[in-house]
Backbone as a printed PyTorch tensor [residue, N CA C, xyz], in Angstrom:
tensor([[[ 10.8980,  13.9090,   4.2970],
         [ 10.2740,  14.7310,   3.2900],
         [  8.8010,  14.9130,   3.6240]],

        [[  8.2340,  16.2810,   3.5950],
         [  6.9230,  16.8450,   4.1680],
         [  5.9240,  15.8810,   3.0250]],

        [[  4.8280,  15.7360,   3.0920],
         [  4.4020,  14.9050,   1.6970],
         [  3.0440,  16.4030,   1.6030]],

        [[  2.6890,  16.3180,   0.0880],
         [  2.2370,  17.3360,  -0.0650],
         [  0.0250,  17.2500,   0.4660]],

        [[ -0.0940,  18.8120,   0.8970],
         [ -1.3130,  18.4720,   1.4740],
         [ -2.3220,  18.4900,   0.7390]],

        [[ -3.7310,  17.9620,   0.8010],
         [ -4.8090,  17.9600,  -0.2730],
         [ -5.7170,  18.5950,   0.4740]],

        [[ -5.9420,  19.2820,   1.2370],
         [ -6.8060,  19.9310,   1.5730],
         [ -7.2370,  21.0320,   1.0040]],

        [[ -6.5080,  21.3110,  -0.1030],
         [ -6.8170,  22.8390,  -0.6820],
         [ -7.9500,  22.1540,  -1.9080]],

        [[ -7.6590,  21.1420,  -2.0430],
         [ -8.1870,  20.3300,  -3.4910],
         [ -9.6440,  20.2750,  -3.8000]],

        [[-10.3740,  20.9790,  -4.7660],
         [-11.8970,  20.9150,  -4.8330],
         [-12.1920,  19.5840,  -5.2260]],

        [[-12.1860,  18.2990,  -4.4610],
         [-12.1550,  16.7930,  -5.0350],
         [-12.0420,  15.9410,  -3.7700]],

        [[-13.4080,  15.3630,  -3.7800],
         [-13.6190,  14.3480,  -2.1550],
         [-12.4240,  13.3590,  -2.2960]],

        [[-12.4440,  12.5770,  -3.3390],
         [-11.0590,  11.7380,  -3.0840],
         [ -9.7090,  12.3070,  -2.5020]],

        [[ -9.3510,  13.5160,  -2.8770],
         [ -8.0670,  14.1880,  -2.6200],
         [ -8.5600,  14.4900,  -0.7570]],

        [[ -9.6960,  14.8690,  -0.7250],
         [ -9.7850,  15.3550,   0.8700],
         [-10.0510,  14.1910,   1.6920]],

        [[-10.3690,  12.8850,   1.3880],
         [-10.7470,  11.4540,   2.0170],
         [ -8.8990,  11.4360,   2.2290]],

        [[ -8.2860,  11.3430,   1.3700],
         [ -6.7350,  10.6970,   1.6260],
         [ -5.9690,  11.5480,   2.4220]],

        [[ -6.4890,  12.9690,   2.8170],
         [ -5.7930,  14.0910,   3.5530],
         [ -6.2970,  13.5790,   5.1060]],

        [[ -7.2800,  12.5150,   5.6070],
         [ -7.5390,  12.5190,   6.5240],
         [ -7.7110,  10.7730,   6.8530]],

        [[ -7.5450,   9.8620,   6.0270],
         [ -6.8110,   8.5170,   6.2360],
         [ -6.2380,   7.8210,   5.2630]],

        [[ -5.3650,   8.7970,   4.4100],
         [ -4.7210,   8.0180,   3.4800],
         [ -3.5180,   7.4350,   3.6940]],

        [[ -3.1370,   7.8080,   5.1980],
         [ -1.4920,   7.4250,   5.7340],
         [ -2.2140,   5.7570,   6.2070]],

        [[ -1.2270,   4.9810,   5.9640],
         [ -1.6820,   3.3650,   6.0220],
         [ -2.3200,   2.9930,   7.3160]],

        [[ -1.4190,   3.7550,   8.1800],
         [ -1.8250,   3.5450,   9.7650],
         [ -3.2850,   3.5350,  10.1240]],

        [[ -4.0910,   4.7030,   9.4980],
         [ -5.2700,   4.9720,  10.0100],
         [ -5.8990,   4.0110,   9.7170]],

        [[ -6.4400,   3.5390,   8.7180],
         [ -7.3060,   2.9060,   8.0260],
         [ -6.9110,   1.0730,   8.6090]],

        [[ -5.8910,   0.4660,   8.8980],
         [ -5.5450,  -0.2930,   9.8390],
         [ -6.0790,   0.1980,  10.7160]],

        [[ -5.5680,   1.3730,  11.7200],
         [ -6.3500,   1.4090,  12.9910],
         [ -8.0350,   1.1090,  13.0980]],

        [[ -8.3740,   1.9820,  12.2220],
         [ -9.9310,   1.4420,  12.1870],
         [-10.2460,  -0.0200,  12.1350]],

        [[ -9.2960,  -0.2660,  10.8430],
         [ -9.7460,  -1.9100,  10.7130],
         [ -9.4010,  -2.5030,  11.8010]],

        [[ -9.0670,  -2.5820,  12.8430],
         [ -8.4680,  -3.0790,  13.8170],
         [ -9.5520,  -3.0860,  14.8640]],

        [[-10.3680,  -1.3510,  14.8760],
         [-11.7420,  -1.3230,  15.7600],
         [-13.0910,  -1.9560,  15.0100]],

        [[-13.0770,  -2.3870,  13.6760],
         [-14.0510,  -2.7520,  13.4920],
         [-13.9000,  -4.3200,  13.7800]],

        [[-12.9450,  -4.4930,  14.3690],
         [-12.6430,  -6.0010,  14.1150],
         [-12.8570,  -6.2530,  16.2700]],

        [[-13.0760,  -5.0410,  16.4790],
         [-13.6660,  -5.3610,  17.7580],
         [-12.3840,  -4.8280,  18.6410]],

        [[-11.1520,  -4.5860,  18.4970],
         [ -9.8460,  -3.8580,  19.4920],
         [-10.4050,  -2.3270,  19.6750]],

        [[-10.0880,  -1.8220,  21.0770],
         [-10.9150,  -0.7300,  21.4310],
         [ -9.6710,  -0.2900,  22.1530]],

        [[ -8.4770,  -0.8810,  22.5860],
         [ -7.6180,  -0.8430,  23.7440],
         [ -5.8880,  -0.0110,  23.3970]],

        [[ -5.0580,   0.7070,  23.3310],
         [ -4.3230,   1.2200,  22.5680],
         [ -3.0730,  -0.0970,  22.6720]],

        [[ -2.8660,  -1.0040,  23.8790],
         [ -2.0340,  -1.9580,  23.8740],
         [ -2.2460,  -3.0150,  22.6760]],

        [[ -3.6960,  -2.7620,  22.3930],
         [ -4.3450,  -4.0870,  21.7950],
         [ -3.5880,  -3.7620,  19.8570]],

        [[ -3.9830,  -2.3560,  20.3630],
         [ -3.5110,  -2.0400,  18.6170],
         [ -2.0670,  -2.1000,  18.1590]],

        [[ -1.1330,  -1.5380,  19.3310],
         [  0.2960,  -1.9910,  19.2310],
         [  0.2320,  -3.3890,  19.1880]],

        [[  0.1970,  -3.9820,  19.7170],
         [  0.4430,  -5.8050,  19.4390],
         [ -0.2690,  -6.2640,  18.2360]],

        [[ -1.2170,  -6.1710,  17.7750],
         [ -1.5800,  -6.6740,  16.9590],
         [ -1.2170,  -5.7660,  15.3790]],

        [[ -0.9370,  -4.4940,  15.5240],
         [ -0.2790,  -3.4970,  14.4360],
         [  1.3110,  -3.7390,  14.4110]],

        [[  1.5350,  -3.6430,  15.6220],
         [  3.1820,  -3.9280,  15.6400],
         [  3.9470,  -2.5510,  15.0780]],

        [[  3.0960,  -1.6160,  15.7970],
         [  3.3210,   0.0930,  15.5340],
         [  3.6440,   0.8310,  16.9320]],

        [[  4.8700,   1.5990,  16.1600],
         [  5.4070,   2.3620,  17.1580],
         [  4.4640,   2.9660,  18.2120]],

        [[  4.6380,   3.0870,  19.4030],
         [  4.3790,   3.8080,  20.6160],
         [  3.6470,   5.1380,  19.7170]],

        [[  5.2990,   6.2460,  19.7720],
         [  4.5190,   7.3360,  18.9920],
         [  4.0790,   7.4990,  17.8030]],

        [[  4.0500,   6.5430,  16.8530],
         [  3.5480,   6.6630,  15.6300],
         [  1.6020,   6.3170,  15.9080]],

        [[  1.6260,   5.2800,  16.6970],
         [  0.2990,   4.8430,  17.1870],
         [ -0.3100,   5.9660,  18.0390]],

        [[  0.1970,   6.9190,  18.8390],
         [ -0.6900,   7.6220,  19.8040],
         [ -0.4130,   8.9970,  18.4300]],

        [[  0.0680,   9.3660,  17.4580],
         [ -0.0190,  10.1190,  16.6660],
         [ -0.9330,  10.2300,  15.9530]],

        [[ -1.2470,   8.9430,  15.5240],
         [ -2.4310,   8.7740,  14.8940],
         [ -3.6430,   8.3930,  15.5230]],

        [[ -3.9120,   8.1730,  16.3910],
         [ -4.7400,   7.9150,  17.7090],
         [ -5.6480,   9.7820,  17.9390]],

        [[ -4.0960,  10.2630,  18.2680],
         [ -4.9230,  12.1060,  17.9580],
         [ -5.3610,  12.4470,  16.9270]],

        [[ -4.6990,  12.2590,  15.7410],
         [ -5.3590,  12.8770,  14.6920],
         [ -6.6600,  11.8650,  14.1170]],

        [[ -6.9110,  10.8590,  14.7910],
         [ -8.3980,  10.3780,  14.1930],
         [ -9.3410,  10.7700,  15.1740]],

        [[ -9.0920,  11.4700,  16.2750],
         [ -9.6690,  12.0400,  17.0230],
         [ -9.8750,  13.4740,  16.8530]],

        [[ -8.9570,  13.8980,  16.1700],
         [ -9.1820,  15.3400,  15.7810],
         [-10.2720,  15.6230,  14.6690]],

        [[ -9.7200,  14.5110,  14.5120],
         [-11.0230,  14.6480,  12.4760],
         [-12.2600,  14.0890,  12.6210]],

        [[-12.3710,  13.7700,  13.8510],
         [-13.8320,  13.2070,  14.6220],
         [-14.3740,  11.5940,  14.2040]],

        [[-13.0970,  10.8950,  13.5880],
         [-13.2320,   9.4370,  13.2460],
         [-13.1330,   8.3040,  14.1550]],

        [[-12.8530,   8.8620,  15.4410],
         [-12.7150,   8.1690,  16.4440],
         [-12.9700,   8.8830,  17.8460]],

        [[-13.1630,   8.3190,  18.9660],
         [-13.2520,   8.8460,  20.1160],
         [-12.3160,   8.2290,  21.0560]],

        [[-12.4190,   8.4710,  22.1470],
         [-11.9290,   8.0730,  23.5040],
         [-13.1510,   7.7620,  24.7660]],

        [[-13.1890,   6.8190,  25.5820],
         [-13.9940,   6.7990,  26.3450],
         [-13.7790,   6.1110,  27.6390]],

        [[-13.7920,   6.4250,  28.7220],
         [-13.2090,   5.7500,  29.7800],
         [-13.9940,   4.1850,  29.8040]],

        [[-12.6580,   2.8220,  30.0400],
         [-13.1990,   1.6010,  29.8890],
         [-13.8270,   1.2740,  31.3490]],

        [[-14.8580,   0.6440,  31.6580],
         [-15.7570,   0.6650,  32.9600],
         [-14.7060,  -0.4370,  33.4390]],

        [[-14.3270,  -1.5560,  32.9440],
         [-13.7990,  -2.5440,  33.6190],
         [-12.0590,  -2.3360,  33.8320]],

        [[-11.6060,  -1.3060,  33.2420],
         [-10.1890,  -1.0840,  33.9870],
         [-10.0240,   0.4650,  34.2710]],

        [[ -9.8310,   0.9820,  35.4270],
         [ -9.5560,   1.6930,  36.1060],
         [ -9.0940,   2.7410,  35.2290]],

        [[ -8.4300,   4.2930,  34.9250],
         [ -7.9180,   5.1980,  34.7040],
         [ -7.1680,   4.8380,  33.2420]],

        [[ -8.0600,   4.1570,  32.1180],
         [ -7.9900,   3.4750,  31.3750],
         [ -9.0060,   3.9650,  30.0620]],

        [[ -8.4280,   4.4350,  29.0390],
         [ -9.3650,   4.8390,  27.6300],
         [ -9.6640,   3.8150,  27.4670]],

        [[-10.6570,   3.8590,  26.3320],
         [-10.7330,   2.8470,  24.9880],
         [-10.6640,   3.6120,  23.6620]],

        [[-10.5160,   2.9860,  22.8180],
         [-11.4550,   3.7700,  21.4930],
         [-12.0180,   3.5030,  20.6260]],

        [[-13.0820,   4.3100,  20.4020],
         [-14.1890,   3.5910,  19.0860],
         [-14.6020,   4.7650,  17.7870]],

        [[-14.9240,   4.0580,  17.5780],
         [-15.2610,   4.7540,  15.8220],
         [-16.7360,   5.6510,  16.2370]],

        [[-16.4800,   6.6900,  15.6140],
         [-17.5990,   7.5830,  15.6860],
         [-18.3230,   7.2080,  14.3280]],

        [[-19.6220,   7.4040,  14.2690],
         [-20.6150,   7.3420,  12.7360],
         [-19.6560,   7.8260,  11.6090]],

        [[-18.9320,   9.0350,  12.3330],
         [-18.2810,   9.4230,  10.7600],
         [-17.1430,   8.1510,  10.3900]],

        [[-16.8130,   7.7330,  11.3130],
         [-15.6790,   6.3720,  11.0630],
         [-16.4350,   5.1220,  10.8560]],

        [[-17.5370,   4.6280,  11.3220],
         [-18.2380,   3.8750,  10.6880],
         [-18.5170,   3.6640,   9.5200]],

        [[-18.5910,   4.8150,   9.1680],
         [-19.0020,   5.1880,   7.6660],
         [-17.4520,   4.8710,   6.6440]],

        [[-16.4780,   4.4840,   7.3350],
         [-15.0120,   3.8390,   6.5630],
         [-15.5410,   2.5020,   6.5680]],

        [[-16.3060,   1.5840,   7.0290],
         [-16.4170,   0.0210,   7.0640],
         [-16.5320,  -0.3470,   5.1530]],

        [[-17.4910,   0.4900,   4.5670],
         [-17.6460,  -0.2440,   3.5160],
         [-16.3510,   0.3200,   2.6160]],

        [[-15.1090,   1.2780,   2.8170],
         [-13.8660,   1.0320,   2.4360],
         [-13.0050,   0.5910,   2.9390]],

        [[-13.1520,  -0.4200,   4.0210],
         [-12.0840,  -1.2100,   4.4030],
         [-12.2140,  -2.4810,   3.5740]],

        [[-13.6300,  -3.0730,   3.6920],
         [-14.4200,  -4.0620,   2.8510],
         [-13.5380,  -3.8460,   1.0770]],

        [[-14.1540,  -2.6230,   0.6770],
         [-13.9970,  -2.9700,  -0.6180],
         [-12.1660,  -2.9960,  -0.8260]],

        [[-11.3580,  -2.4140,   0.0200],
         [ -9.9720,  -2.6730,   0.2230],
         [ -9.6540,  -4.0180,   0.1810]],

        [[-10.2240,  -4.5990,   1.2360],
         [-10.4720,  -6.4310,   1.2560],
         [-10.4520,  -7.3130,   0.0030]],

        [[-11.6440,  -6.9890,  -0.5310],
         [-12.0340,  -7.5400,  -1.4150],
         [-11.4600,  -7.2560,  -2.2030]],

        [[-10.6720,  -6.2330,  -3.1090],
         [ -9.6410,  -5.9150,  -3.8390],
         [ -8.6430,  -6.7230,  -3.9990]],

        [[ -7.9720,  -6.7940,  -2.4240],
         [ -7.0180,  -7.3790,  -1.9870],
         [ -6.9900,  -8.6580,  -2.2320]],

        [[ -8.4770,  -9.5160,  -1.6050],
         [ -8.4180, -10.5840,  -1.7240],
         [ -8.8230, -11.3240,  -3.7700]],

        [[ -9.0360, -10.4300,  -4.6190],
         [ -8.7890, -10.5650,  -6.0550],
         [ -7.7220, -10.7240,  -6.6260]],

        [[ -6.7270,  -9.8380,  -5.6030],
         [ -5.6180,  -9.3230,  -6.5460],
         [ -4.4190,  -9.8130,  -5.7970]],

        [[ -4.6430,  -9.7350,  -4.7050],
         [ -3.0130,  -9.7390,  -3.9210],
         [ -2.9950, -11.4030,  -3.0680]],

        [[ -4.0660, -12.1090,  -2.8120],
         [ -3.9910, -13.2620,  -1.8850],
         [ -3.1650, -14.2360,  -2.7650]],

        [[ -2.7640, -14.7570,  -1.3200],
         [ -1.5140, -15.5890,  -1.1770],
         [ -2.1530, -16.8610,  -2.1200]],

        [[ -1.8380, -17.4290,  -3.7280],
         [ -1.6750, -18.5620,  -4.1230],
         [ -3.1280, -18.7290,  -4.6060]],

        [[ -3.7860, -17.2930,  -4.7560],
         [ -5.7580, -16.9440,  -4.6870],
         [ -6.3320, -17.5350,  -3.6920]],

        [[ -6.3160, -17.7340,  -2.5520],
         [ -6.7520, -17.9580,  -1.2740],
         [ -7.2220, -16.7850,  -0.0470]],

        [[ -7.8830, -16.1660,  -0.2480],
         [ -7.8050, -15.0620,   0.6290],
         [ -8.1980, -15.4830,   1.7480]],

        [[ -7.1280, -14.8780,   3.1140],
         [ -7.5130, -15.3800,   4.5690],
         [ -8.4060, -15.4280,   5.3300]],

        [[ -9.4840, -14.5800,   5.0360],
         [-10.6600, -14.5050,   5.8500],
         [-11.7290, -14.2700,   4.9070]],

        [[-12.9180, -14.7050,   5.1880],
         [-14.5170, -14.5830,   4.1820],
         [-15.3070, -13.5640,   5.0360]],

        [[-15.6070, -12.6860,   4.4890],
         [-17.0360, -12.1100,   4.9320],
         [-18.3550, -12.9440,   4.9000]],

        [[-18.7900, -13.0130,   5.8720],
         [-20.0360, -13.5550,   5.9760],
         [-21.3070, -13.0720,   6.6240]],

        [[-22.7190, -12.8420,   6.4680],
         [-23.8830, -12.0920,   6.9750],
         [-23.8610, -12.7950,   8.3650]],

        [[-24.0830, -12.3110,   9.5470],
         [-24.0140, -13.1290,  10.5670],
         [-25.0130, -13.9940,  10.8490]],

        [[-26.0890, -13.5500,  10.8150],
         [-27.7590, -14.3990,  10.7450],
         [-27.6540, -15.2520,   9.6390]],

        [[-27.3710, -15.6240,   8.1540],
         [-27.3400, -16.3640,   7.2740],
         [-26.2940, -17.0560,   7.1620]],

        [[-25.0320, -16.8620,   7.6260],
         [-23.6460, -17.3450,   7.3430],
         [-23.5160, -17.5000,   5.4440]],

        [[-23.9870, -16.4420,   5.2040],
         [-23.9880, -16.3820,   3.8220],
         [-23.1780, -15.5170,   3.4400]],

        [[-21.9310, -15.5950,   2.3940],
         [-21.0880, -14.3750,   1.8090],
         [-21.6420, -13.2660,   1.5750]],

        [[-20.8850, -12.2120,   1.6960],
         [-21.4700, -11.1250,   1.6800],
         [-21.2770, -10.7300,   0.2480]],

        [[-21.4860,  -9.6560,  -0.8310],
         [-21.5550,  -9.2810,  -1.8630],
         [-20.1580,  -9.1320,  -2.2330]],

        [[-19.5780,  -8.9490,  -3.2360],
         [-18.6470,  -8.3760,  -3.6820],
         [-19.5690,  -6.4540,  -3.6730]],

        [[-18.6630,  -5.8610,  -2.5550],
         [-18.7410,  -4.3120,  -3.7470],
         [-18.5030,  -3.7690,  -4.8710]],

        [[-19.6430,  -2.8220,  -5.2930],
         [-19.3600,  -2.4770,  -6.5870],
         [-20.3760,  -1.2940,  -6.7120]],

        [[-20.3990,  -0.8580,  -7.9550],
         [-20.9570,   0.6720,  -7.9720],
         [-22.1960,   0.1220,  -9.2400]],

        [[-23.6200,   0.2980,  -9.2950],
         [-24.5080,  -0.0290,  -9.5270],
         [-25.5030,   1.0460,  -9.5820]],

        [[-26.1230,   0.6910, -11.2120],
         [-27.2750,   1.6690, -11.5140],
         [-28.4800,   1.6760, -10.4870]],

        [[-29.4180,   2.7230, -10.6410],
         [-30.3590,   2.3680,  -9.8060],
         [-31.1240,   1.2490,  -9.7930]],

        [[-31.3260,  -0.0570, -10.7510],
         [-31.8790,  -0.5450, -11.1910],
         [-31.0860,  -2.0830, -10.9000]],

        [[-29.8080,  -1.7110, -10.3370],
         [-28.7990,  -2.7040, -10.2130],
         [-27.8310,  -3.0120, -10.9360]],

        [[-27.8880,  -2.5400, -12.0440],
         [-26.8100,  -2.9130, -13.0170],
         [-25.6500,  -2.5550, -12.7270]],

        [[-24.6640,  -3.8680, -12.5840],
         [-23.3970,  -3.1700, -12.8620],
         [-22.4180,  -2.0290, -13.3850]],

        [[-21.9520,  -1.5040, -13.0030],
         [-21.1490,  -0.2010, -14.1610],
         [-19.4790,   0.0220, -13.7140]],

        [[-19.2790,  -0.0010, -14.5490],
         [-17.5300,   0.3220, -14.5540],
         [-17.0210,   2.2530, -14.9510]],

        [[-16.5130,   2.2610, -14.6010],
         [-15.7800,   3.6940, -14.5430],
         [-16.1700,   4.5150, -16.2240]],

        [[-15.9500,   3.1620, -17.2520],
         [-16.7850,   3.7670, -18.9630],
         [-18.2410,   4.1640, -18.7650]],

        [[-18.8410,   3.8990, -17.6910],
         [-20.2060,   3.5140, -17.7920],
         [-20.9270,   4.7410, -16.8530]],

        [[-19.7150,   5.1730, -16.2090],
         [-20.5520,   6.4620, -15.4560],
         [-19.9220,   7.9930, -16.0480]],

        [[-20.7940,   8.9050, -15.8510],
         [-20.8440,  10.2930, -16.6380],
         [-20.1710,  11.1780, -14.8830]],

        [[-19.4760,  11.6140, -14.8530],
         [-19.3620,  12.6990, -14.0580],
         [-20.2910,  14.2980, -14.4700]],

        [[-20.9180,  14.3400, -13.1780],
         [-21.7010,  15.8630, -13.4520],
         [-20.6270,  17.1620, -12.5630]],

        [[-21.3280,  18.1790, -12.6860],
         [-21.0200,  18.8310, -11.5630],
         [-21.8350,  18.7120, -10.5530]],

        [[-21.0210,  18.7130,  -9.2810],
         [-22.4450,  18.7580,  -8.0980],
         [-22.2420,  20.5280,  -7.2070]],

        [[-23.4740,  20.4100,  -6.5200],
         [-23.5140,  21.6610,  -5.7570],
         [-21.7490,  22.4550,  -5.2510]],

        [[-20.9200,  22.0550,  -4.8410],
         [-19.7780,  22.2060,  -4.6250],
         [-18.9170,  22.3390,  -5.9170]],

        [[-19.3210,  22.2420,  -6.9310],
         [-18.3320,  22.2140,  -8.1070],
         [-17.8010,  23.6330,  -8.5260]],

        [[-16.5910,  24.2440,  -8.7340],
         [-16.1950,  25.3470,  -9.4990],
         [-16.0880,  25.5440, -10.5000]],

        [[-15.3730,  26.3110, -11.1310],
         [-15.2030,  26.3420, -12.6910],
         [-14.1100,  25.6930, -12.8040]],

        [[-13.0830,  25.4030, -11.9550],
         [-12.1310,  24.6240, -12.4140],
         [-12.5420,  23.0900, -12.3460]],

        [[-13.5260,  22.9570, -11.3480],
         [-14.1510,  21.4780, -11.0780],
         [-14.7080,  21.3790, -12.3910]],

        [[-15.5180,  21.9720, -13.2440],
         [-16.2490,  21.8480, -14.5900],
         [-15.4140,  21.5090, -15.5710]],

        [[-14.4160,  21.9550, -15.9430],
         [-13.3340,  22.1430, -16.8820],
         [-12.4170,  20.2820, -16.3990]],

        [[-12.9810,  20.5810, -15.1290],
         [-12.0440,  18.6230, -15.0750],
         [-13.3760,  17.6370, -15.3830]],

        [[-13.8840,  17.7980, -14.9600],
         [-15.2380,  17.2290, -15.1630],
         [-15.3090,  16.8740, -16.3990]],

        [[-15.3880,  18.0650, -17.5580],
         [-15.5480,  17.9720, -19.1190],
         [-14.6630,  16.8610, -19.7900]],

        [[-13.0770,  17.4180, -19.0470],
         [-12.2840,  16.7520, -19.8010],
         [-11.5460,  15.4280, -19.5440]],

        [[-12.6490,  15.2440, -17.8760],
         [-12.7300,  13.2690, -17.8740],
         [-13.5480,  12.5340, -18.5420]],

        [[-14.7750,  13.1990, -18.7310],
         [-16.0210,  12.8980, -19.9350],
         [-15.6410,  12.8260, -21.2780]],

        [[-14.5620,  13.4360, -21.7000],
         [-14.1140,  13.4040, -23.0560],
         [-12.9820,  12.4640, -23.4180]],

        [[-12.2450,  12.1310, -22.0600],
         [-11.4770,  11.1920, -22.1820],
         [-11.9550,   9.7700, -22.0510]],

        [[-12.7120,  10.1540, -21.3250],
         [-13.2670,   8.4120, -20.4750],
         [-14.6070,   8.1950, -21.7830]],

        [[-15.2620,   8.9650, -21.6790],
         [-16.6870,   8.4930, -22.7550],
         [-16.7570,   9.0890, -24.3190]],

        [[-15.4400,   9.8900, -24.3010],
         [-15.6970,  10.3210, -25.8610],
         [-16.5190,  11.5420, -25.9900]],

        [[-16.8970,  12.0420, -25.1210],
         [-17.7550,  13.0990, -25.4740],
         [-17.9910,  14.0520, -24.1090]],

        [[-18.2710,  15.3470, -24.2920],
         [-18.8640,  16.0920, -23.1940],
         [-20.1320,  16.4760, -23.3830]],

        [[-20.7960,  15.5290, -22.2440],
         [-22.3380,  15.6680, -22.3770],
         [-23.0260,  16.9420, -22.5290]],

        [[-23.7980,  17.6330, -23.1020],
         [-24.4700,  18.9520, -22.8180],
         [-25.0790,  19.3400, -21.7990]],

        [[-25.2070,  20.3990, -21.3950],
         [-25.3710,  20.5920, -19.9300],
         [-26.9300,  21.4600, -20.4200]]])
């Protein structure tokens, strides 16, 4: 079954999942941030098909989240690494993690700690924060329109503000 596409969708979340919302990708990355650059390295340690792995291998290359680059120390041999725009997935693999490790670890034990490398100090829990630092939860923030917004973007906008906070702010 075709699964349906979000690219038509005026909504960054809907267009983020049109380009690594299939499980594979976002593993693959996590896999290069974890230092694997090698396509053998990602099958063995993914335990993903041949062509399911070089499928997705192209299309994170197509969407410019990854590259290819010849490895100096083996002969007629890629690697691959994360381009800035795939870098820029680290702090949602993290907050995936950390989710994970709240909600899903084995017996509340989660397998691995983030730690600052110079301090060996935990790293933060993520979270979404006023300018000022304050915590805020999903009640606590106002959706606007931004430069990209339509009239149908406004009309959703309004009527998450009215659901979520009770009110539609005046514009």
């Amino acid at each position: 079954m075709q699964r349906k596409s979000f690219t038509g969708m005026n909504c960054s979340i809907a267009r983020s999942l049109e380009e690594v919302g299939e499980w594979w990708s976002l593993l693959i990355v996590r896999e290069m941030t974890q230092g694997m650059n090698r396509f053998d390295q990602f099958q063995k340690e993914l335990g993903i098909a041949r062509n399911i792995l070089t499928a997705r291998l192209e299309r994170l290359q197509e969407l410019g989240i990854v590259e290819r680059y010849p490895l100096p120390d083996r002969a007629n041999t890629d690697g691959y690494r994360l381009t800035p725009k795939g870098e820029d997935l680290y702090p949602v693999i993290v907050a995936l993690m950390q989710w994970g490790d709240r909600w899903l670890a084995h017996r509340g034990k989660p397998p691995t700690a983030l730690v600052e490398d110079k301090t060996g100090r935990p790293i933060e829990t993520l979270s979404v924060h006023a300018k000022g630092g304050k915590p805020l939860g999903f009640r606590d923030v106002r959706f606007a329109p931004g430069p990209g917004a339509t009239s149908n973007t406004h009309a959703v906008i309004d009527g998450r503000n009215e659901r979520v906070l009770g009110r539609i702010p005046p514009r």
